[in-house]
N, C-alpha and C positions, 0 to 999 in steps of 0.2 A: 428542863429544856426538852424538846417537842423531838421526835428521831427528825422530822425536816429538818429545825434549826442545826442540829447536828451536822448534817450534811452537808446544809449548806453552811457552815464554819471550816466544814473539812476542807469544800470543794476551794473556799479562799483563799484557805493556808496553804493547796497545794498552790494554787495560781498565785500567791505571793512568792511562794519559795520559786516556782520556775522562772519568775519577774526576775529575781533577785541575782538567778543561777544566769541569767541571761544578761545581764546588766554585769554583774561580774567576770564573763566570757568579754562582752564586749571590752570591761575595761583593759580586761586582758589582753585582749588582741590590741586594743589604742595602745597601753605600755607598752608593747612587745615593738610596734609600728613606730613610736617614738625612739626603741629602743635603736631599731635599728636605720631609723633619720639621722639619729646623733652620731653612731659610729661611720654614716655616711658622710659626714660632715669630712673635710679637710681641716678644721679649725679644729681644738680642742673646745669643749662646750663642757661647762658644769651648771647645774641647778642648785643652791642651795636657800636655805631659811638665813632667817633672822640671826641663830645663834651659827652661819659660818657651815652649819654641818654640810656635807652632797648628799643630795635628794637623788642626782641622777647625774654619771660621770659617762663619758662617751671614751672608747676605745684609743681615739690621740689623743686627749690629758691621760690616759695613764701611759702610753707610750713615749711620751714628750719627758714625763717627771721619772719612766721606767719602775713604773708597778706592775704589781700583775691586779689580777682580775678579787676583788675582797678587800686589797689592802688598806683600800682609803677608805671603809668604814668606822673609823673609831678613830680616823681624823678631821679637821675642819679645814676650810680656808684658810685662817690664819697661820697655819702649820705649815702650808706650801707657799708662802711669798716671804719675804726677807723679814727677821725683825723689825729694822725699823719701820717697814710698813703696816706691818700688824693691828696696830693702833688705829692707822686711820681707814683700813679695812673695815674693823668694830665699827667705827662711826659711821660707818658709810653704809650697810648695811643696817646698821640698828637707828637710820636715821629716814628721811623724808627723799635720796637723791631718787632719782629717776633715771639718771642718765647718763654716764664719765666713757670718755674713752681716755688713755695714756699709754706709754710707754710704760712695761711691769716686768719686775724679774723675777722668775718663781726659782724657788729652790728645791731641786732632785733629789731622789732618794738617796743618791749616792752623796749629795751635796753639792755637785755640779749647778751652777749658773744658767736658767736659760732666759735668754732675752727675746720678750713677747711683746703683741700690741695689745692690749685689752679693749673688751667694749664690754661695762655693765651695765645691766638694762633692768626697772623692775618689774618682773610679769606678772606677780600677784602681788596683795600687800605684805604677805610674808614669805615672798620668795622674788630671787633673784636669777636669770640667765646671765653667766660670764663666758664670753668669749674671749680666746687666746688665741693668737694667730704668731705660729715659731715665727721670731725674727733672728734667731740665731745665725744662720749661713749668712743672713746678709749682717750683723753685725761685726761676724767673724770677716767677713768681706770689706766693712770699712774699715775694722780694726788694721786691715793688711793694708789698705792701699792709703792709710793715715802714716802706717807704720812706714811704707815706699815713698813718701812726700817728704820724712824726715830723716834719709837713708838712705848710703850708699849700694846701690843693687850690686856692686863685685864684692866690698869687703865686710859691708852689712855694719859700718859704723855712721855713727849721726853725719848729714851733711852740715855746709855751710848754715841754713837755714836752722836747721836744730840749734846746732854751737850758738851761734848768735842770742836765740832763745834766751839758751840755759846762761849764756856768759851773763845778760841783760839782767837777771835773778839773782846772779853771785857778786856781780860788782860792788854792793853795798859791804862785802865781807876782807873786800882787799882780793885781789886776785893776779896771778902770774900766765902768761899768755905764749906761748909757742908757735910762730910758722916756721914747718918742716918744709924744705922743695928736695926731693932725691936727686943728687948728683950724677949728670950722664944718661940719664934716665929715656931721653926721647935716642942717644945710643945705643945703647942697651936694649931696647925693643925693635931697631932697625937691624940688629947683626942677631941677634937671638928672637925675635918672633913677639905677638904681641901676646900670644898663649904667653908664652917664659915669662915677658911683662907684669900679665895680671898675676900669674901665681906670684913674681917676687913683692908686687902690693901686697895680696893678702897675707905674707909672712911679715911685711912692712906694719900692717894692721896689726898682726896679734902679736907681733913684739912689742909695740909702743902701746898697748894697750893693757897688757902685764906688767909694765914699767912703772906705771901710776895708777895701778890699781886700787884705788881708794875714794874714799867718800866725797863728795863735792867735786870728783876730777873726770874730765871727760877725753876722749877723743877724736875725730872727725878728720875725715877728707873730704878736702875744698877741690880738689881738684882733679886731674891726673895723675899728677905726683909730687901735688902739695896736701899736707897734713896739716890740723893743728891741734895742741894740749892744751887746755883749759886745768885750770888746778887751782888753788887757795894761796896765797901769795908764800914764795918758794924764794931761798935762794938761786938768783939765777945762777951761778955756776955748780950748784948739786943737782937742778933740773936736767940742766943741760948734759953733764955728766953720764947722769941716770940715762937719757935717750942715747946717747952714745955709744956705750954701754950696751944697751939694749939691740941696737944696728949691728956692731961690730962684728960676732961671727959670720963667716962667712953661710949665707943660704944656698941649699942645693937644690935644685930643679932641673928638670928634664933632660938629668947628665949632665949637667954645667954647676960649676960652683961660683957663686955671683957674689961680690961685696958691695957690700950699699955703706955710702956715706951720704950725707946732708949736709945740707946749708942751713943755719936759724935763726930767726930773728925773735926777740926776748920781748917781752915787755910786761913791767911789775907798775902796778898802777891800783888806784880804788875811788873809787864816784865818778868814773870818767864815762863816756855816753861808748854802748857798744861799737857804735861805727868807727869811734875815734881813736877806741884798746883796736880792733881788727887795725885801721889804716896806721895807728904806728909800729902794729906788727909786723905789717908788706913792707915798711919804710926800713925796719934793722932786719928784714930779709932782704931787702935789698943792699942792703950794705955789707950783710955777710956775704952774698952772691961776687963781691968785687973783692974779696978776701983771696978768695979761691976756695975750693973744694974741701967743704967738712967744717967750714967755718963757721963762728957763731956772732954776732952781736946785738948787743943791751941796746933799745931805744933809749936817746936821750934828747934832753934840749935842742939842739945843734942839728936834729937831723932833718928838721922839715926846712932847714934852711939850707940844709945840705941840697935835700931832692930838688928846690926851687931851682936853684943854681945849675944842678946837672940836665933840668928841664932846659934851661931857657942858652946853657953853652952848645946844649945840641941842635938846638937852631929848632926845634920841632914849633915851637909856637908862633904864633901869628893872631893878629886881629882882623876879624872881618868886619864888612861895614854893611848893614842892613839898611836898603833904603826908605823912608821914612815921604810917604805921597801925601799933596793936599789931596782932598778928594773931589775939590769944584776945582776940575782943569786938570784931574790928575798927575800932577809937576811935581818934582823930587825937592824938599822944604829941611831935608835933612838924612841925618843916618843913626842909626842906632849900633852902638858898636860892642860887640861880642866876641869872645873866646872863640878863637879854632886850634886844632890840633889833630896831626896825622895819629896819637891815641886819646881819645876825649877823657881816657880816666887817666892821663899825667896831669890833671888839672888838680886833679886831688891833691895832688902831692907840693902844687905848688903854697907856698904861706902869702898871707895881702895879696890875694890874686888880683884884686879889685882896686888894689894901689897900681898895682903894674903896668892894668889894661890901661887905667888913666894916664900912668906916666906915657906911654904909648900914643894915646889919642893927642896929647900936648904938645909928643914931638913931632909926631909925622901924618897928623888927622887931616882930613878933605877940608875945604874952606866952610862946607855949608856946614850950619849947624849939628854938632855930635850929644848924642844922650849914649849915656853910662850909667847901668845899674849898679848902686851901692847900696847891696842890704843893711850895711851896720856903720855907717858915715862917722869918720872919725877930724870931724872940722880941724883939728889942728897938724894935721896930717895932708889932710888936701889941699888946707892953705899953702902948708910947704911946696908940695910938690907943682899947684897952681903959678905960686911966688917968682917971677922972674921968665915965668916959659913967654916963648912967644907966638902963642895961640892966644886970641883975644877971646877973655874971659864971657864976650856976650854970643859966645858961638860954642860955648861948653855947657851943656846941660847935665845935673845931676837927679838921676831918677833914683829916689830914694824913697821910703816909707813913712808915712806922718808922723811924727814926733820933735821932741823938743828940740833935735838939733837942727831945727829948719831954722833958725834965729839965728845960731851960729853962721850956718851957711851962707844964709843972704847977706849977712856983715862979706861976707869974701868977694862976693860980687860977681858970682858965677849963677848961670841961668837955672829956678830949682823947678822940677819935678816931682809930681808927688806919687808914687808908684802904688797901685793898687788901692786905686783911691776907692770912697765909700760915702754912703750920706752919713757918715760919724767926722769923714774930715772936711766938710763944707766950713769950718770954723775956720780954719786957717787961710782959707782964703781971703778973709777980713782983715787978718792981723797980721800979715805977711804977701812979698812980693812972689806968687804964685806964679811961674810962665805956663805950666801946662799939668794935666792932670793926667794920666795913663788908668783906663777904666780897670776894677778888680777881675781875674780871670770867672768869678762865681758869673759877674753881670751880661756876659759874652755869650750866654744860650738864655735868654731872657725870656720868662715865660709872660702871659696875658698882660698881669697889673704890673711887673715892670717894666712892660713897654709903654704901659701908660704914664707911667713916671719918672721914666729915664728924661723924655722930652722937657721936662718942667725943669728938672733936676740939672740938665745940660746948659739950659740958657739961661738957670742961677751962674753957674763956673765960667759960660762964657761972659756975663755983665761983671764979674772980676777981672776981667782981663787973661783967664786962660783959657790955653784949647785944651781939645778932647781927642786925645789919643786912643785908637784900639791897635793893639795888636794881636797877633795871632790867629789871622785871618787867611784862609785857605787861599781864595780865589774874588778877582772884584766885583763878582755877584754877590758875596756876601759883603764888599766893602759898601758898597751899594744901597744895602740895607740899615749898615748904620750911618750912612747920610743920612737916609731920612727920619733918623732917630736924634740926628743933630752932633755928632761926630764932626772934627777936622780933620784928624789926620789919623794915614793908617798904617801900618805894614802890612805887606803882602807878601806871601811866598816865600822862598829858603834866600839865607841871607847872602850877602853877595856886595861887592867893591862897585 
């Protein structure tokens, strides 16, 4: 080789190595520049490959998971998110996505839970950016205000809404049922204060709450100073006992010493529908309430016939008459006759409330035509009650739901109704003397195409011979509109004599 050639190999090797030295600087200054984008970030950001490892971890994922600064070298992805997601982690990474955002829980050093939002993305083909965005505070934020929806904010036991829940899950096991009402209670906060009050609740709470401290048993306030015990079916008088028990020292509070007794009503029951275990719980709370103070009694048979009786001796009931307009000539064509009451939930408590109303409309109903809603028509019951009155049977309408006891019915000779009617009961119209149809509450906000086929549909029902009832109709600008949808008749308005 020539001393030139020499030179000039030298002179390239230096200007390679300076390339190199400079290409390297640079990268190093892009590292350093990324380095410090990432821990700019508010998000935790990691980089990793194919096999899971961090390429590049930014300052919040190790504060978030509480590393320090080396630790996560000689771990991977999969080591900080829960086992059972680990698996589809692998796959996800060792696969084709491109794209995932989810909800993700990574697991802390300490082994603390944190609840993230993820978004991975793929930026190269063998590497991936995952961002994690803390959702912790606001988790911890629903958790609390999940927790205040099913939960008494004074004594921190499940409310109504919970109880009911949990009762609804345990009833297939047999279950015993408890409403507690504190005796004197609205006295007792009028001469001692409503501070004194709440403290003697919350000693109310954690004594009946240590009373039945066991698996499947729960307890809740319903109220002010009603409680109740849920539990696995129980002799009622060792339940009962047991809360008693539990009441009887006296409690002291702010230099007073207060004695708490109760009233309870029991109920031992299994397959029965939650609302119906609660309402014959109110029903032997009610009956202990007539005991006197501290009293307890068993629901039984007897007593929803009891409550009908005490409803209807106190004179509280009454029927209203709803009136019932044609809508060519707007003229009153009849009434619709409904439940009133100075408390609308003593209805509850009444048994055949729906025999009652009828017996009612037979004896002392308007002359024009009366409709009465019967959801569960028992023909041989309303024939009796029908049997002998002197209300003419073609001025008693029965609004009832399609089914087989419309055959029955029409043997009686009273005017039928068919309630919440449907294009499924256009059958019966054929095979039965139909007077009138009451449209289903769903067809009452009618969108596009069943406005176009309500019309067709209507003047099927009326070439049978019945009309077209709507009710529940605000104002006769809306009655208005189902005229010209072919409607007869309507109610309007709150109901009234």
């Amino acid at each position: 080789m020539s001393r030139r050639e020499h030179d000039r190999n030298v002179r390239t090797a230096v200007a390679t190595e300076a390339a190199l030295g400079d290409v390297q600087r640079q990268l190093g200054e892009v590292s350093a520049e990324l380095e410090h984008v990432l821990d700019g970030c508010v998000s935790a950001v990691v980089l990793v490959d194919r096999d899971g490892r961090f390429l590049r971890v930014n300052e919040v994922f190790r504060a978030v998971l509480g590393y320090e600064r080396g630790e996560l070298a000689d771990r991977t992805l999969f080591d900080v998110v829960l086992p059972a997601d680990a698996g589809l982690f692998r796959s996800l990474v060792a696969g084709s996505t491109r794209r995932l955002e989810r909800p993700q829980q990574l697991v802390g050093k300490d082994g603390e839970i944190v609840w993230t939002r993820m978004t991975l993305t793929r930026a190269q083909p063998d590497a991936y950016v995952v961002v994690f965005e803390d959702r912790s505070e606001l988790r911890l934020l629903q958790d609390r205000m999940a927790h205040m929806a099913l939960h008494d904010m004074l004594t921190g036991l499940p409310n109504r809404q919970y109880f009911t829940s949990t009762l609804e899950t345990e009833l297939h096991r047999g279950v015993t049922v408890c409403h507690l009402d504190l005796d004197g209670f609205t006295a007792l906060t009028g001469r001692l204060g409503r501070r004194t009050g709440d403290a003697v609740l919350m000693h109310v709470a954690q004594r009946l709450r240590a009373a039945v401290a066991a698996e499947h048993t729960m307890v809740a306030r319903f109220g002010a100073d009603d409680f109740a015990v849920l539990m696995p079916l129980t002799q009622p008088e060792m339940i009962v006992r047991h809360l008693r028990d539990a009441l009887r020292p006296p409690i002291e509070v702010s230099g007073h010493e207060v004695v708490v007794t109760a009233a309870i009503g029991v109920v031992s029951t299994t397959g029965a529908s939650p609302a119906a275990v609660l309402d014959a719980a109110e029903l032997a709370l009610t009956r202990a309430r007539g005991l006197g103070p501290g009293r307890w009694w068993l629901f039984g048979p007897d007593d929803r016939e009891h409550a009908t009786a005490e409803v209807l001796r106190a004179g509280r009931t009454a029927v209203a008459y709803r009136p019932l307009h044609e809508l060519r000539g707007r003229q009153p064509v009849g009434y619709d006759a409904v439940l009133a009451s100075a408390e609308s939930s003593e209805w509850d408590r009444v048994q055949d409330v729906e025999n009652w109303l009828l017996r009612e409309v037979c004896a002392a109903g308007p002359d024009l035509p009366v409709h009465v809603a019967v959801p569960a028509p028992d023909p041989v019951e309303i024939e009796r009650i029908t049997t002998g009155t002197s209300r003419r049977l073609d001025r008693l309408y029965l609004s009832v739901p399609a089914g087989d006891w419309l055959m029955s019915l029409a043997d009686i000779g009273v005017g039928i109704e068919i309630r919440d009617f449907g294009l499924a009961d256009i059958a019966f119209l054929e095979a039965l003397p139909i007077s009138a149809v009451r449209l289903d509450r769903r067809l009452r906000q009618p969108g596009l195409l069943t406005c176009r086929a309500l019309p067709h549909v209507l003047d099927v029902v009326r070439s049978a011979g019945a009309s077209v009832i709507v009710d529940g109709l605000a104002t006769w600008h809306d009655a208005e509109r189902w005229q010209e949808l072919g409607a007869d008749i309507v109610a309007v308005g709150r109901p009234g004599r």
